[in-house]
C-alpha positions as a printed Julia matrix, in Angstrom:
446×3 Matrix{Float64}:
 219.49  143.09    4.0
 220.58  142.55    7.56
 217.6   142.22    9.54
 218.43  145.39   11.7
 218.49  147.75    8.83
 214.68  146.29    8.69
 211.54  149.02    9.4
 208.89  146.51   10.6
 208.91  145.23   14.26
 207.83  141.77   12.26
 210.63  141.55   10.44
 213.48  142.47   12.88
 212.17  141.43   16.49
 208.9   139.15   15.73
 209.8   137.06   12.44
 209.25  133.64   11.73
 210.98  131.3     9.93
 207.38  129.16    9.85
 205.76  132.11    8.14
 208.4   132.61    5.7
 206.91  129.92    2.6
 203.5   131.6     2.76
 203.72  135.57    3.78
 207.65  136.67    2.38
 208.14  138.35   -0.82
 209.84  135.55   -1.93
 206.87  133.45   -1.18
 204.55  136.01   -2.83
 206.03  135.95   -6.01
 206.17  131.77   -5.92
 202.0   131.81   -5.57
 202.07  134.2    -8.59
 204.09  131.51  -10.47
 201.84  128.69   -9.08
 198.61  130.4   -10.64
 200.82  131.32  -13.88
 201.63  127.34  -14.61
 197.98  126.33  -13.57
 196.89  128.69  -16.06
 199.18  127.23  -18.73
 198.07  123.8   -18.34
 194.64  124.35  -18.13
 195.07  125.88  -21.36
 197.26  122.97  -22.57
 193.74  120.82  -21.55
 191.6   123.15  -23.32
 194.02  122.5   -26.44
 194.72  126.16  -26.53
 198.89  125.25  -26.67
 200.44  122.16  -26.26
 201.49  120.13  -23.27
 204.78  120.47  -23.9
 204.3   124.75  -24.28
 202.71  124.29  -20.17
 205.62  122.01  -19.08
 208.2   124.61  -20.51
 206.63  127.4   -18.85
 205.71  125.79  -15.45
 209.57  124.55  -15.34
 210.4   128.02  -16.17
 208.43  129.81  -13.71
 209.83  127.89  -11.23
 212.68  129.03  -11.53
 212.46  132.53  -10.84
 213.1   134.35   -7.94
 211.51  137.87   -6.69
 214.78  139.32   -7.08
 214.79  139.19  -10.87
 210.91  140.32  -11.06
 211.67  142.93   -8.95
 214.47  144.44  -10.95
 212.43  144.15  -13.96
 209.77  145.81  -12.16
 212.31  148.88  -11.11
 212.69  148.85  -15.24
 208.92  148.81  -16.58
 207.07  149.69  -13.56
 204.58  146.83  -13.96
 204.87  144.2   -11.31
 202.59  141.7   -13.08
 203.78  142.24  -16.28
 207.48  141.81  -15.03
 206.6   138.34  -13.84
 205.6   137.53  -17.55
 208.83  138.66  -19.02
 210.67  137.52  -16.41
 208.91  133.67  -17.63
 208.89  134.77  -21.53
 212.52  135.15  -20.83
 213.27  131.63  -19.8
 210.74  129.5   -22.31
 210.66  129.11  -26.18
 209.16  130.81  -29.09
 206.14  128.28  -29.02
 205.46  128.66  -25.75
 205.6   132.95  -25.21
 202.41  133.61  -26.68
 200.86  131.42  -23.78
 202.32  133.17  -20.4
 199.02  134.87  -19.13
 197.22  134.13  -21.82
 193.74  135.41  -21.16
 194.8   136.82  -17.59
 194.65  140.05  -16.3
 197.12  141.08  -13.2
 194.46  140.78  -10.35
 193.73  136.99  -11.95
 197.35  136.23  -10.78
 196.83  138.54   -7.75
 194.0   138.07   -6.2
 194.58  134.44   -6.52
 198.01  134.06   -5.13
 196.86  136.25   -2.11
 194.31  133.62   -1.22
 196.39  130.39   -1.78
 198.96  132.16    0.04
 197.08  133.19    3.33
 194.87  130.14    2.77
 198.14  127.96    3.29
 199.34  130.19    6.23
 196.28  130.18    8.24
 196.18  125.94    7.48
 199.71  125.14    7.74
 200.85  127.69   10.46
 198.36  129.55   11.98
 195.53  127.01   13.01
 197.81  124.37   14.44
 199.68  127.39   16.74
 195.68  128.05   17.71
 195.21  124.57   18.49
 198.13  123.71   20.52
 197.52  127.24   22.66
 193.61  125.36   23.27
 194.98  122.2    23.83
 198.1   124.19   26.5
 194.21  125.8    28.21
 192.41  122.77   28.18
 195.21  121.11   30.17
 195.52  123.84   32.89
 191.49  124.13   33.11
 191.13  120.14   33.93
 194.51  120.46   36.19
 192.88  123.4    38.38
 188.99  122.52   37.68
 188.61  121.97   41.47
 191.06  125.01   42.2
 188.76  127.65   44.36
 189.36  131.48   43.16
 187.26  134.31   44.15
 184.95  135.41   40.84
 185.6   139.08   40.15
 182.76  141.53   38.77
 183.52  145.15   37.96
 186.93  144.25   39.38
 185.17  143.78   42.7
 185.15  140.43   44.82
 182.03  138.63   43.5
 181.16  134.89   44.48
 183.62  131.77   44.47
 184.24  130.05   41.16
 187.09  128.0    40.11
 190.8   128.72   38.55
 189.71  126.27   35.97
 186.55  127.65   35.53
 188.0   130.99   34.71
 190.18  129.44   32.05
 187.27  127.54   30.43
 185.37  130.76   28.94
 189.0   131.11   26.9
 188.94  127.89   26.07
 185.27  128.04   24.35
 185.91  131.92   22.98
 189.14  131.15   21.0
 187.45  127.36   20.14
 184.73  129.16   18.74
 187.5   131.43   17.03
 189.54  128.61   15.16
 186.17  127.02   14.12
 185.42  130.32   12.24
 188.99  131.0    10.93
 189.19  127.5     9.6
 185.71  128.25    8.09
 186.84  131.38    6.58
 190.31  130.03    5.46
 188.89  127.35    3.59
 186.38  129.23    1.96
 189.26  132.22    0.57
 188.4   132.71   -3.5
 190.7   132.86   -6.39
 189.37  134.74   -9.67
 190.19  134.26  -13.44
 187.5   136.64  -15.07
 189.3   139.2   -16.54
 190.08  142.63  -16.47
 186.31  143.71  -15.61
 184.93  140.13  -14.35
 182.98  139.58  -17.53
 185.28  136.91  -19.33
 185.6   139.31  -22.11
 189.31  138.11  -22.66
 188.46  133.77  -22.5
 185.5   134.04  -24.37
 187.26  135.0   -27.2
 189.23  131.4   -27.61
 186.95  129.35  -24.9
 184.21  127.96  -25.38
 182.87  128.36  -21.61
 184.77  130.42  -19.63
 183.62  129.86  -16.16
 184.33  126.29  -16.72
 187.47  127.54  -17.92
 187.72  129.28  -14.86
 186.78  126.73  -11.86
 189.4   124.54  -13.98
 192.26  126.63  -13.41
 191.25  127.36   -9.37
 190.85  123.84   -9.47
 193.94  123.01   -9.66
 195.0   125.31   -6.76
 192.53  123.98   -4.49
 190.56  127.13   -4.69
 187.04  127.69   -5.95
 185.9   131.33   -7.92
 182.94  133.53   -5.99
 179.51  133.83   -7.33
 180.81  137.37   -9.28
 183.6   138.9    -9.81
 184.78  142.21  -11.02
 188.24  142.85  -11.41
 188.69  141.93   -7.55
 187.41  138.75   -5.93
 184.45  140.12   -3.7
 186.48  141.51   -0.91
 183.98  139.65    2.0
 185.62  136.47    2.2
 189.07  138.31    3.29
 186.98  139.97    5.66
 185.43  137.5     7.1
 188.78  136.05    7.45
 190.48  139.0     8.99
 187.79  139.53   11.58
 187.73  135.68   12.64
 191.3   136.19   12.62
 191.59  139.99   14.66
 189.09  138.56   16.99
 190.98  135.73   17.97
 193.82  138.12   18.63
 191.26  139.62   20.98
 190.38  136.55   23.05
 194.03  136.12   23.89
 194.53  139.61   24.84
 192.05  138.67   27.22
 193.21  135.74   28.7
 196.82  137.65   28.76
 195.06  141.14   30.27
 193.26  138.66   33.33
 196.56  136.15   33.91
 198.78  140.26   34.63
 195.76  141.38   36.44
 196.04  138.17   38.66
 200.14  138.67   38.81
 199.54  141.73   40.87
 201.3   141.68   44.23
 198.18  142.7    45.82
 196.54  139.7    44.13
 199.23  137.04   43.43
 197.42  134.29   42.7
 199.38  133.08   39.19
 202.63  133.89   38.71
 204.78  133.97   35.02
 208.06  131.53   35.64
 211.45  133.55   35.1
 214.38  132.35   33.75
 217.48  132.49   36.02
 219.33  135.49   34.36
 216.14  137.16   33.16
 215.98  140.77   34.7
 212.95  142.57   35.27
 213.65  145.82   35.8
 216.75  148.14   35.14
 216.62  149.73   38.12
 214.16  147.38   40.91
 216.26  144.0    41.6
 212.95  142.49   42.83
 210.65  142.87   39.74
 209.44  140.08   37.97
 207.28  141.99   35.34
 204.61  139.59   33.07
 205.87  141.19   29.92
 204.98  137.98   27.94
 201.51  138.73   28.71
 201.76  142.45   28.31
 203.32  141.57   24.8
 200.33  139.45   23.74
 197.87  142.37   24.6
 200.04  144.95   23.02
 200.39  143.16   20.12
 196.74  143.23   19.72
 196.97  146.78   20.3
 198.9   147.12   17.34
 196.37  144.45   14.95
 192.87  145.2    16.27
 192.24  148.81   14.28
 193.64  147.78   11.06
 190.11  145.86   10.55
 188.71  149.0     9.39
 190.98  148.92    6.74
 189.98  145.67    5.74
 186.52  146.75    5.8
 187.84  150.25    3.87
 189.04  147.7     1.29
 185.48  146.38    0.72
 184.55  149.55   -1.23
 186.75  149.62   -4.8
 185.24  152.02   -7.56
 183.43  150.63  -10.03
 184.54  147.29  -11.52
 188.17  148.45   -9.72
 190.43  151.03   -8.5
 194.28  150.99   -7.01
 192.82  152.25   -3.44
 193.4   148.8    -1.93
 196.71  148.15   -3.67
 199.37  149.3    -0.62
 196.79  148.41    2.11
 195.81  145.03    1.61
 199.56  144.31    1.5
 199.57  144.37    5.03
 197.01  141.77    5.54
 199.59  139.56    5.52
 200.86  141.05    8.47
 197.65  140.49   10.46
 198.09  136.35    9.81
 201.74  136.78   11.52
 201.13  138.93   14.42
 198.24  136.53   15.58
 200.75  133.74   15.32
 203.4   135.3    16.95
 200.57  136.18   19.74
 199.86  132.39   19.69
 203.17  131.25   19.9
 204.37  133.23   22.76
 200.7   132.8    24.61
 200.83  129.55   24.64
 204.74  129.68   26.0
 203.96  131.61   28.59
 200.8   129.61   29.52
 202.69  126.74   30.01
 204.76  127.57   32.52
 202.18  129.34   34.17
 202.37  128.54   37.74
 198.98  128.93   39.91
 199.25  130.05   44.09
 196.86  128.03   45.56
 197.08  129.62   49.54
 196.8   132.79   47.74
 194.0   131.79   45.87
 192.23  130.57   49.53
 193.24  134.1    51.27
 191.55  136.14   48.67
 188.43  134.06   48.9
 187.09  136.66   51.97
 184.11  135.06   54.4
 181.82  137.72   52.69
 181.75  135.74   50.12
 179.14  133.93   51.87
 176.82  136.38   51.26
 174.65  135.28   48.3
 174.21  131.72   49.73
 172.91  133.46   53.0
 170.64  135.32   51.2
 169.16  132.59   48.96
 168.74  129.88   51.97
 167.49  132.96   54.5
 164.87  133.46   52.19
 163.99  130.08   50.86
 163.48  129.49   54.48
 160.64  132.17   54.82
 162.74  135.28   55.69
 160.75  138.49   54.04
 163.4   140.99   53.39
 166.45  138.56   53.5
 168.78  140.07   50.78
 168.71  143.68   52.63
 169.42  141.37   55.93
 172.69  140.17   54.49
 173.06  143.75   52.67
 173.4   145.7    56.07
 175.61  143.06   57.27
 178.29  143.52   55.05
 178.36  147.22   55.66
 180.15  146.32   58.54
 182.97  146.04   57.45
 183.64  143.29   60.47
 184.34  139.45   59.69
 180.54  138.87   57.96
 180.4   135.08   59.32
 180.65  136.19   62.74
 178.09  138.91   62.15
 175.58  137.19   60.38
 176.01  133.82   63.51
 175.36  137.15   65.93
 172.44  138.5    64.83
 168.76  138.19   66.56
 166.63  138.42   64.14
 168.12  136.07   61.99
 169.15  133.16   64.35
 165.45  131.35   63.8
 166.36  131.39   60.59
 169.81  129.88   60.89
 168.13  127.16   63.36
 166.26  125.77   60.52
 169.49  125.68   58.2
 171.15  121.75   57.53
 174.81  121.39   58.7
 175.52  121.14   55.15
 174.29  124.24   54.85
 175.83  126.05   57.41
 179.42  124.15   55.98
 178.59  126.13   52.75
 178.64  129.82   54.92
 181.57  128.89   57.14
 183.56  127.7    53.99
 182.63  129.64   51.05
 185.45  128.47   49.04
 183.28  125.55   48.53
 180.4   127.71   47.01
 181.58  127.22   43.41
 178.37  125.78   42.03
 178.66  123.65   38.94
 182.12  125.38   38.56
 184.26  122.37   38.67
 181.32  120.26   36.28
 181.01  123.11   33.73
 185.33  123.21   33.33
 185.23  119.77   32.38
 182.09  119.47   29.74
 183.44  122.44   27.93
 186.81  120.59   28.04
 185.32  117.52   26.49
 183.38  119.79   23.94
 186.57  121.77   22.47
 188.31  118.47   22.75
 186.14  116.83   20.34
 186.03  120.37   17.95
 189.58  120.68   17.77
């Protein structure tokens, strides 16, 4: 299929060749052949057929491609059981009775799906996470020192620092990747049976959860406490919200770096590439669609967690209401890569105005140290003081140096302290301190 006959906005504008060996088609029907030939040789070790009977199938399996299941699907309308014949085709007499053996389609299922996303998130995802904290880390020690206005209820608040800002991303999405590499790891395969009660291995082993672990074993998986004919559907939760929510720190960090692109505000800017246009009609724009992307993406993700959380409630020991909506969990894994991926991009060449930066920093900001050192120095009604100062609306340094009835005050305030009101950008606190220890801290975690 050419990729623009495709339906999906991941497939024809968004896809990724890294994605391809864990989340394709292709890739899903080559984790269905991985838990068919660990289930043959863990038989073969249980001395249910010989090792010769696994070797045949495993070589066999590997062989296939989804295009053959598929068609044999199209013919029997069973896409499990068109896997098996597809194998039973391609092995001998001896070894046919042992393809599945024991298995019933959501023991091949349910365990592909979690070696397969367990690999992405590993392989793919969690190193695109990283190198997007590393790309923050980086900017927050470059600017630690960098004064920027804080902004509360998008209204000037007091003076922090440009690194500062970034740090809270940096510990949000570090805090993110801890849990999705937490959540990854602990994804559960499942070889119980049609109903989760061993029924079918208990007839020819002799202990079928050992039988079990065996099997997962050799896909690096472990089985959950119980199963019914699903794997308890809370560890792909837990993995889709760690996952969804990471989406929703960098929408974040994308939604505050195109607030700050503003002309009215200008104090980052997105680089542009020489023949990049940004507007079919306005020569002059310079749009932050790389950030608007990340937070639209997002957009797109962030509500199909209550499906995920729909897909926690299955009737009885199982029904098919999770069957065509689960598919698309795969889909979650590569949209918060490609959010990643082009975050991290854009982060990089993210370019910081410093004498914008200064401008914005107003003198009112000045304000809450005047009020704190007025009334540590005795004054009784000191924050309504600085209050009906501001109300002004006039330059609040020149005010506040006017006025009678605070001027004993002022008297009694150190030089250092009246540096802090005539240069406010220097009233960042522990700004610059805090940037770097929660550096050093995601440093260390990631």
């Amino acid at each position: 299929m050419n990729k623009f006959d495709a339906i999906s906005p991941l497939d024809y504008r968004y896809y990724s060749d890294e994605l391809k060996p864990y989340l394709s088609e292709e890739a899903a029907i080559r984790y269905q052949i991985k838990v068919e030939a660990a289930l043959a040789k863990t038989l073969a070790d249980n001395g249910i057929c010989s090792q010769k009977a696994a070797d045949e199938i495993e070589q066999a399996a590997r062989s296939i491609t989804a295009a053959e299941v598929y068609e044999e699907e199209q013919r029997i309308k069973h896409n499990i059981r068109a896997l098996v014949n597809c194998i039973q085709r391609k092995v001998s007499d001896e070894a046919k009775p042992f393809v599945h053996l024991t298995a019933t389609s959501n023991d091949i299922i349910s365990t592909a799906e979690a070696l397969r996303i367990k690999d992405a998130c590993e392989q793919v995802l969690l190193p695109e996470l990283a190198a997007l904290e590393k790309t923050l880390i980086e900017i927050a020690e470059r600017e630690k020192e960098t004064a920027q206005i804080g902004r509360t209820h998008g209204q000037h608040a007091e003076p922090i620092t440009f690194g500062f800002t970034i740090a809270s991303y940096i510990s949000r999405l570090g805090g993110r990747i801890l849990k999705i590499r937490e959540a990854a790891a602990n994804l559960r395969g499942k070889f119980s049976g049609a109903v989760g009660a061993y029924n079918a291995s208990s007839l020819i082993i002799r202990n079928p959860e050992e039988f079990e672990a065996a099997i997962l074993k050799k896909l690096s998986l472990k089985p959950g406490s119980h199963s019914t004919q699903l794997v308890e559907a809370e560890y792909t939760a837990d993995l889709m919200h760690a996952i969804i929510s990471a989406m929703g720190v960098m929408a974040n960090v994308a939604d505050d770096m195109r607030h700050l692109q503003r002309s009215e505000i200008a104090e980052v800017y997105e680089e542009f590439g020489a023949q990049q246009v940004g507007s079919s009609t306005m020569p002059h724009k310079r749009n932050p669609i790389n950030f608007e992307n990340v937070k639209s993406m997002w957009k797109a993700i962030m509500p199909r967690m209550n499906t995920v959380y729909m897909d926690q409630i299955s009737e009885h020991q199982r029904d098919l209401t999770n069957s065509a909506s689960s598919r698309f969990n795969t889909e979650i894994v590569a949209a918060a890569y490609t959010a990643a991926k082009k975050l991290k991009k854009t982060m990089k060449n993210l370019a910081v105005d410093k004498e914008s930066l200064r401008k914005n920093i107003s003198s009112s900001a000045a304000a809450e140290p005047a009020y704190i050192m007025l009334a540590a120095l005795g004054h009784p009604d000191a924050h309504e003081a600085v209050r009906k100062i501001t109300l002004s609306g006039k330059d609040f340094l020149q005010q506040l140096m006017a006025d009678k009835e605070l001027k004993p005050y002022l008297a009694k305030m150190t030089q250092q302290q009246i540096e802090t009101l005539k240069n406010p950008e220097k009233y960042t606190g522990i700004a610059a301190a805090k940037t770097q220890k929660v550096c050093d801290e995601w440093k260390s975690k990631i």
